[in-house]
C-alpha positions in Angstrom: 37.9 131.4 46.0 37.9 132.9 42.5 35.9 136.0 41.7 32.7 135.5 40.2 31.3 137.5 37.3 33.7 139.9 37.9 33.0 140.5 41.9 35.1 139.5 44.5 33.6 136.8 47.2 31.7 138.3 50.0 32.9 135.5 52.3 36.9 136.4 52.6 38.9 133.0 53.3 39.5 132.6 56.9 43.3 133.5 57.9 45.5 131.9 60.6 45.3 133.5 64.1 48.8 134.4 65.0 48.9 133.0 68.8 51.8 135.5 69.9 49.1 138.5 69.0 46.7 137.7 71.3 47.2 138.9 74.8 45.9 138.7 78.2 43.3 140.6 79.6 44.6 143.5 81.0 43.1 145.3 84.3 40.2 148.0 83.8 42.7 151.2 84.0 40.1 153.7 83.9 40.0 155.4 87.7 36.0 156.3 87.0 35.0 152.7 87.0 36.3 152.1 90.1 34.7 155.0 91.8 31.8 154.2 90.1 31.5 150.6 91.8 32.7 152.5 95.0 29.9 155.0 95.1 27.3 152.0 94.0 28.7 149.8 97.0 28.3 152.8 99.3 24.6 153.1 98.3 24.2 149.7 99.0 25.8 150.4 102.5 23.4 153.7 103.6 20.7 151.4 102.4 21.7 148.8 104.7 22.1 150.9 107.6 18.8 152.8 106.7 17.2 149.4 107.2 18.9 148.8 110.9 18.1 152.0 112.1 14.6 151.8 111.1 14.6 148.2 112.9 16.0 149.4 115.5 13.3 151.9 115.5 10.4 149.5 115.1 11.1 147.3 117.8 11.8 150.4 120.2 8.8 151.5 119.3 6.9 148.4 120.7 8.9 148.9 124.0 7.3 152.1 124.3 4.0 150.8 123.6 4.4 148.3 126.1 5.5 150.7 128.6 2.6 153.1 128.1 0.2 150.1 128.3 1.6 149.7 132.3 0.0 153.7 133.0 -3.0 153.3 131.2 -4.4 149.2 131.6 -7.3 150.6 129.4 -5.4 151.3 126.3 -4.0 147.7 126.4 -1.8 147.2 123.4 -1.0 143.1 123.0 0.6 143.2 120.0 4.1 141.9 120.8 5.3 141.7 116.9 7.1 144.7 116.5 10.2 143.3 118.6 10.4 140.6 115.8 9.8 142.6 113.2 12.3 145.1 114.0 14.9 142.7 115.0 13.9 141.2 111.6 14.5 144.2 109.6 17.8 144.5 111.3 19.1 141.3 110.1 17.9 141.9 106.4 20.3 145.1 107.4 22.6 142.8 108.0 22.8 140.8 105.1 22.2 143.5 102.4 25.6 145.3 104.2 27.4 141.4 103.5 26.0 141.0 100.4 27.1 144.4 99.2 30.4 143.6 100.4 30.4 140.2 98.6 29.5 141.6 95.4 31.9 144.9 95.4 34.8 142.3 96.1 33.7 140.6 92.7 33.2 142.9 90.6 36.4 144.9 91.6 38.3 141.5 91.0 36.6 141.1 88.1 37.6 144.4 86.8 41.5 143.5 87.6 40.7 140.5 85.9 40.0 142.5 82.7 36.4 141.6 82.4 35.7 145.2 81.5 31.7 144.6 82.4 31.1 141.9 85.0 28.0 140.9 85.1 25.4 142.3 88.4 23.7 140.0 90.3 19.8 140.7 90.0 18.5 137.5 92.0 20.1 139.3 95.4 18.4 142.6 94.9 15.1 140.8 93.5 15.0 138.9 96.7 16.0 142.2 98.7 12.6 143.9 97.4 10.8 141.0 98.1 11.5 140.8 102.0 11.3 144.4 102.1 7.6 144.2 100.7 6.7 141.3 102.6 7.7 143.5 105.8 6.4 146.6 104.6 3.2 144.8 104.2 3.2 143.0 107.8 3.8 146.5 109.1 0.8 148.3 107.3 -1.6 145.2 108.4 -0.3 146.0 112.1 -1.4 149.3 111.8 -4.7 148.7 110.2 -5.6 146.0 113.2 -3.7 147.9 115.9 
């Protein structure tokens, strides 16, 4: 394009892309990314264990209700939910330790890859704080009624 009125063009002709100058993506090399992911998958795993100990707790808990109920009839406790809600709470344990794993594999790949910000996975962590409410809630309605 020609100048106009004495100014050059503000749009600059497009050039040719030289093919051989373009090069593969090369792995993340920085160690503090890595560690980074490391010390955000072993959040992930306290959290899940967190979660199966407190499980484990719940539905321990019960037993010793139950066992209490058999030396005083009076103080009859019938709620038999915190065995299942326990063992529930252990198995969300379960999966958020899986999912953790899952998602620290990617992203490291990814990283290797040369994707030097892989995208995070909000849907698993949304529905993590939604099973966590709903079973937060069922356990402060079993206290409020028991």
């Amino acid at each position: 394009m020609a100048p106009q009125h004495g100014r050059e063009s503000l749009n600059p002709e497009p050039r040719a892309v030289d093919q051989t100058s373009i090069a593969a993506p090369r792995p993340v090399d920085d160690p503090r990314v890595y560690l980074a992911a490391e010390r955000t998958y072993l959040a992930w795993v306290r959290t899940a264990l967190g979660l199966m100990g407190f499980g484990f707790l719940i539905a321990r808990f019960g037993l010793l209700i139950r066992g209490l109920e058999t030396v005083d009839p009076a103080r009859a406790h019938r709620s038999h939910v915190s065995p299942y809600l326990g063992f529930g709470i252990v198995c969300v344990g379960v999966v958020v330790c899986l999912i953790a794993a899952a998602r620290h594999r990617v992203y490291v790949m990814a990283l290797q890859a040369g994707v030097s910000n892989p995208p995070r996975g909000l849907p698993a962590t949304m529905l993590l704080a939604a099973i966590l409410a709903t079973s937060g809630l069922v356990m402060a309605i079993l206290i409020l009624l028991y």
